[in-house]
N, C-alpha and C positions, 0 to 999 in steps of 0.2 A: 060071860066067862071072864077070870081075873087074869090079867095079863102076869105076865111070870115076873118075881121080884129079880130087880135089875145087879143087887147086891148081892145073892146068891149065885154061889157056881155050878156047873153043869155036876157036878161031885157034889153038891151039896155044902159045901166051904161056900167063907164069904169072898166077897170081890170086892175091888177097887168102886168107890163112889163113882156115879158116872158125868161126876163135875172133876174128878181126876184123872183125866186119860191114866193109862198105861204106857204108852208112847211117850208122853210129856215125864213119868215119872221114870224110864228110860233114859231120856235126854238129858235130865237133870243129873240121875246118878253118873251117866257116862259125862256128862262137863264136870264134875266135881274128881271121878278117875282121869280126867286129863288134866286138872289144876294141881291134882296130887304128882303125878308125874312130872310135870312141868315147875311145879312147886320145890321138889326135890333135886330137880335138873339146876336150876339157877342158883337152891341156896348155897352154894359152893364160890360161886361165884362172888357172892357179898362175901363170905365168910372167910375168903382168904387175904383179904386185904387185914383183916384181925388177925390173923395166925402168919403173915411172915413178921421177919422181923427185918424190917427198914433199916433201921440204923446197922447193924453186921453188916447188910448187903452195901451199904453207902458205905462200907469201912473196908471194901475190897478194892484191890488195885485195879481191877476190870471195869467195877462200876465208877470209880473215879477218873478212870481216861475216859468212859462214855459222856459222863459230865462236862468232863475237859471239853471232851471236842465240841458239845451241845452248848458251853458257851463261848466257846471261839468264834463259834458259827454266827448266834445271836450275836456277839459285839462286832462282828463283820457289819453284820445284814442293815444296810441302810436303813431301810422298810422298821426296821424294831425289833426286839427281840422273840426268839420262835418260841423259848418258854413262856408259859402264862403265868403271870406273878400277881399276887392280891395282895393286900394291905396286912392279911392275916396269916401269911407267909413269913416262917424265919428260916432262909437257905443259908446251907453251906456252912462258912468255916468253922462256929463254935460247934455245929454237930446237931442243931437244933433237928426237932422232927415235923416241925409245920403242922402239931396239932393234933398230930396222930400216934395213937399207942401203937406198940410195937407187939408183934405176936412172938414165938417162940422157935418156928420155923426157916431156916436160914437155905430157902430154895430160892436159886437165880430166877430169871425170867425164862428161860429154855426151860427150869422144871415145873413153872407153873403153867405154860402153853401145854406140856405133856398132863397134869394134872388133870385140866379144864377141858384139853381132844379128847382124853381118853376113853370118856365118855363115849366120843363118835365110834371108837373102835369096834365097839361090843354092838352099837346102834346099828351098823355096817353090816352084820353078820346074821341078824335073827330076820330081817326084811322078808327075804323069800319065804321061808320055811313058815311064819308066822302068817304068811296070809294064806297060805293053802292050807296047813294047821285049823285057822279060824273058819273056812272054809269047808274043811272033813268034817272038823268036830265041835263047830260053831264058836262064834266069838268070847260066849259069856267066860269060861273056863280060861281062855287068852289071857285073853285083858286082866281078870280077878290074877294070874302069874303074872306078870308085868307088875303089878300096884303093890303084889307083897315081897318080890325080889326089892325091888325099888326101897321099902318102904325099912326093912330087915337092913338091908346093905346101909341105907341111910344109920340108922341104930349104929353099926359098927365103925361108921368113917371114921370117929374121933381114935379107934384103939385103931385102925389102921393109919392113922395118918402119925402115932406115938412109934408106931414098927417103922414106917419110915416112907418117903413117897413112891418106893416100889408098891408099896402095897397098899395105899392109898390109889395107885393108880389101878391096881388087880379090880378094886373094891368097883370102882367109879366103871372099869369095863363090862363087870356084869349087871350092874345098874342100865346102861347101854343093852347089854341083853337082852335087858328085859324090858324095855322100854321102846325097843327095835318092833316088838309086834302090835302094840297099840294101833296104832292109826290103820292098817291090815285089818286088825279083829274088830275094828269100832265098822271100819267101812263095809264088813261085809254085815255087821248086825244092824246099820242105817236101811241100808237095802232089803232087808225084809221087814225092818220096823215102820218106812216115813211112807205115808201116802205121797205121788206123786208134786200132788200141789203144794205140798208143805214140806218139800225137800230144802230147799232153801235152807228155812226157819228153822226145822231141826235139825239140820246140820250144823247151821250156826250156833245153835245153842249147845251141842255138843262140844263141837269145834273152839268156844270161847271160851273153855276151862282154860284152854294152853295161857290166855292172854290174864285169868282170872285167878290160874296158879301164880304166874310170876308177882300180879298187883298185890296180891297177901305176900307169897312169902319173898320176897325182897326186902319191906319195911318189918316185917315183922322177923326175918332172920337178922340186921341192922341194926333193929332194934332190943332183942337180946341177946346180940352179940356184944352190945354197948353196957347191957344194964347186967346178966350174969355171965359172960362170955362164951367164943365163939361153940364151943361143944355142946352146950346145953342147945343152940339149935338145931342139932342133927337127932339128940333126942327127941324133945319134946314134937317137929316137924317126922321124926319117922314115928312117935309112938301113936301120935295121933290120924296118922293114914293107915293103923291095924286098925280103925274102926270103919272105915268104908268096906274093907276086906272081911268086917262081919256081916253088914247091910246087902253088898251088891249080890252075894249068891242067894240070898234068901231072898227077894225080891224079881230080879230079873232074870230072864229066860231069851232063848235063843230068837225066839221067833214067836208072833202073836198067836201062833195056830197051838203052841205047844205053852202057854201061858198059862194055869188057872186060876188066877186072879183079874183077867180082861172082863170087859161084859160081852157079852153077844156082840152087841151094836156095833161095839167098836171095832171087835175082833174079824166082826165080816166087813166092816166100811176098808180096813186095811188089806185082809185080803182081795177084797174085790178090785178097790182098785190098784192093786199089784198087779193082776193077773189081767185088769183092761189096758195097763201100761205097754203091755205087748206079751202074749199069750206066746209065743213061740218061745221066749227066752228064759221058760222052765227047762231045768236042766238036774241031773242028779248031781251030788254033791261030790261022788268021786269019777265024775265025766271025766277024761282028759283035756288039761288045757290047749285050746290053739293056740299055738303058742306065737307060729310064724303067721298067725292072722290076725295077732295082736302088737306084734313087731311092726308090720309093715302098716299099719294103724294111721291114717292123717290124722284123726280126731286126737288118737292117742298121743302122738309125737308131739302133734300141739299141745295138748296138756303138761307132758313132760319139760318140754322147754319151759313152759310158763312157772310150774313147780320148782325146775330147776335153777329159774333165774331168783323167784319171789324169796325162796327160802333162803338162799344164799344169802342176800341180806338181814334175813328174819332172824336164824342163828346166828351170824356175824351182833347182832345188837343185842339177840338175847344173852349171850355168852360174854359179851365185851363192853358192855354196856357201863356195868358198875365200876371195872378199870380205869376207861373214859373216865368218868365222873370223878373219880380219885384224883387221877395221876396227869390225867390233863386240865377239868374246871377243877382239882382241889378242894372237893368238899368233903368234908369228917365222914365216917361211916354211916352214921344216923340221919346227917341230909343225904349223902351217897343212895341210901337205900330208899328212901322216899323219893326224892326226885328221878332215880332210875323206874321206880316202881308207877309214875304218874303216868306213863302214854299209857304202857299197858291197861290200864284203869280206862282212860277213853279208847283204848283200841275193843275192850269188852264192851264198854256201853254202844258204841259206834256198829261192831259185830253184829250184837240185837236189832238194833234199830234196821239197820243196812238192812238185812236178809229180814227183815219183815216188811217193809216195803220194795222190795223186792218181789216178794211173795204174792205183794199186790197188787203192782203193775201186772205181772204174768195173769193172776185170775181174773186182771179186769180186760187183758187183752192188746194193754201197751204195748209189752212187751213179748217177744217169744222166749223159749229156754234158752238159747243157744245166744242169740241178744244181749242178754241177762248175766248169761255166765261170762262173757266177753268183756260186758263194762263193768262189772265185778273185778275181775283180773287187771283190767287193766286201771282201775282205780289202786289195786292192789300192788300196784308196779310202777306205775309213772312216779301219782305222787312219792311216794317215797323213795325215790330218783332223785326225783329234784327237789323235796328235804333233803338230804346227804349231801348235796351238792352246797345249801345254801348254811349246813354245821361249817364245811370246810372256809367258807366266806366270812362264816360270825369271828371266825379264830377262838378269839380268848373273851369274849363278849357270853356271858355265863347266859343270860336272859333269854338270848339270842340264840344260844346253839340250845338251851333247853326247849325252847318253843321248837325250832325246826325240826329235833328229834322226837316232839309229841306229837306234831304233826303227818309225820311222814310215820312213825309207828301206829298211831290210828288209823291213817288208810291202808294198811297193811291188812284189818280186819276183814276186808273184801273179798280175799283167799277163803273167807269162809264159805261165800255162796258162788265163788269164781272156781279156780280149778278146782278146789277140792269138791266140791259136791258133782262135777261135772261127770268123773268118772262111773258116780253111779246112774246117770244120766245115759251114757250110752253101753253100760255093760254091768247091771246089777249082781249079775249072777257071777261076775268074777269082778267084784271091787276090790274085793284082796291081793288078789291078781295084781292089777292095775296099778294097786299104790305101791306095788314092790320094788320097781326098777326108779320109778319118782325118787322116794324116799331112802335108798340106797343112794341116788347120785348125789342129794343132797348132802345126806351125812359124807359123804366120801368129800366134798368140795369143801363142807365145815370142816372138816378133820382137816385138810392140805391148809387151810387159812388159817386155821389157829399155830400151825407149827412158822408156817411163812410170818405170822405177826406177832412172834415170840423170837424170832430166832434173830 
């Protein structure tokens, strides 16, 4: 008897070759939905260094007592001066601009921390609702809202930001919106997609769009911000994220049982072992939550502090990063945007790598889960401790503080198989759940740090 053709579906439709998971081709789409997000999250960030205008704001009484005082200070300070000054610096009195074009925008420092938070606003607000959402009515539908608010709202910034930065700032909170349920809708569609043993690895692989949005559009927003200016970024980066918003619905589905394009093989290896992962923690999807059984949570609390402390940092550099590069090492837009964009780049490749041997310590029996997800986080957290600690040492030593901040931003990639994956580790059937109150603190402590380090 002929065994059944493995590229045919139960419908009679074809399927996925069965050298191309479905799972795998999952993972990829949802990293490339989180490089998009994360992609459009930061270009803002290069792109305003193009769009103010430097010389107006150095022509204001305010910012010239800031200078005043900034070098009173410096010719005090025994030690040297606390500006960093390069060769290719021309300050002060004729009005020079040290190199940089001026954009058209004459917002202080106070309107661009509001510009750059306000994001967190909107992020703040969709957490809860977005993971029970992805939860009722499964992630796919989520997520595919998230990628094309995001991707729309990008399109408009350049006429919102000509209206004025009130509405530059409206633009950039429902971006936050919509980008508030992502990691919600990803977490609960991981949970019924990743076999147990290859938690890890696809979560990482998911998880390293965040690290793999910024490495592209950083240089590449810098870079045609330099060569047709800053607007044409917001186009060309929103028009080209309506094309994953035609790919992801037509492909991916909620869950492998309701796939048909899976093969057999695959579709029962995933359920199977789902439901050997522990049988009792099938649940219906409009169960109520425990809510005070997940409050009073050790594992949970743990995870939250770890989320809480990891990302604080993670946003503080993703958001501040390109400023830094500017306004303290002085580098033009087009190095700005490459060298900001360089950890990230080994923070994705380091991602991969990490949670694949990871994967394989666990299945050779090195290590346990819980083990795993511990020296994870806390590789995720030390190092890049003490990188920060040794930027503030380099000072003005350009080499120096870049190395410390590539280093300490690639072990940040450890988050991939550290808390985040952890959460569906001890509660699959409500990961949505779980990342709600994480990623709500988060954004609430990015939002209070951007206005504390603008004001």
């Amino acid at each position: 008897m002929e065994a059944p053709d493995s590229s045919v579906s139960r419908s009679g439709g074809c399927r996925f070759p069965a050298w191309l998971p479905a799972r795998y081709i999952f993972a990829v789409l949802g990293s490339i939905g989180f490089a998009i997000i994360y992609g459009l999250k930061v270009n803002l960030s290069v792109c305003i260094v193009a769009m103010i205008n430097s010389t107006a704001l150095m022509a204001t009484s305010e910012h010239h007592a800031a200078v005043s005082e900034l070098h009173n200070i410096s010719t005090a300070a025994a030690a040297g001066p606390d500006l960093c000054m390069y060769p290719e610096d021309e300050l002060a009195a004729g009005g020079a601009k040290g190199g940089f074009d001026d954009g058209k925008y004459v917002w202080n420092e106070r309107i661009q921390g509001l510009v750059l938070g306000s994001y967190f606003w909107g992020y703040l607000v969709t957490q809860v609702p977005g993971g029970r959402l992805a939860e009722i009515f499964g992630g796919k539908w989520v997520m595919w809202g998230a990628v094309m608010v995001n991707a729309l709202f990008t399109v408009l910034t350049p006429l919102a930001a000509d209206i004025g930065y009130a509405a530059l700032i409206g633009a950039r909170v429902i971006e936050g919106l919509g980008a508030g349920v992502t990691f919600p809708a990803m977490h609960v569609m991981i949970a019924k997609w990743t076999p147990p043993f290859e938690r890890s690895k696809i979560s990482a692989i998911v998880y390293a769009g965040t690290a793999l949005g910024t490495v592209i559009s950083m240089p590449m927003s810098g870079l045609i911000a330099g060569w047709i200016g800053w607007a044409s970024v917001f186009y060309i980066m929103g028009g080209l994220s309506l094309i994953w918003c035609v790919i992801w619905p037509l492909i991916i589905y909620d869950s492998p049982e309701t796939h048909p394009l899976i093969t057999e093989e695959e579709r029962s290896m995933i359920v199977t072992s789902l439901a050997g992962d522990d049988p009792k923690k099938k649940h219906s999807a409009n169960a109520a939550v425990p809510w005070r059984a997940v409050l009073t949570s050790g594992p949970f609390i743990a995870i939250l502090v770890a989320h809480f402390c990891s990302n604080f940092g993670w946003y503080m550099l993703l958001i501040e990063l390109p400023s830094y590069m500017k306004q303290v090492l002085r580098f033009d837009i087009q190095q700005n945007a490459g060298l900001s964009a360089l950890p990230f780049f080994t923070m994705w490749l380091f991602g991969l790598l990490f949670s694949n041997r990871l994967d394989w310590a666990r299945s050779q029996g090195y290590l346990t889960t819980t083990t795993a997800r511990k020296f994870a986080t806390s590789v995720a957290s030390v190092i890049p401790a003490a990188c920060l600690i040794g930027v503030c040492l380099a000072g003005c030593n350009r080499t120096g503080a870049v190395a410390f901040m590539t280093v300490g931003i690639t072990a940040i990639a450890g988050m991939f198989s550290g808390f985040l994956a952890n959460h569906i580790d001890i509660s699959p059937n409500y990961a949505g759940v779980y990342s709600e109150p994480k990623e709500t603190q988060t954004g609430s402590v990015t939002y209070n740090l951007l206005l504390v380090s603008k004001n």
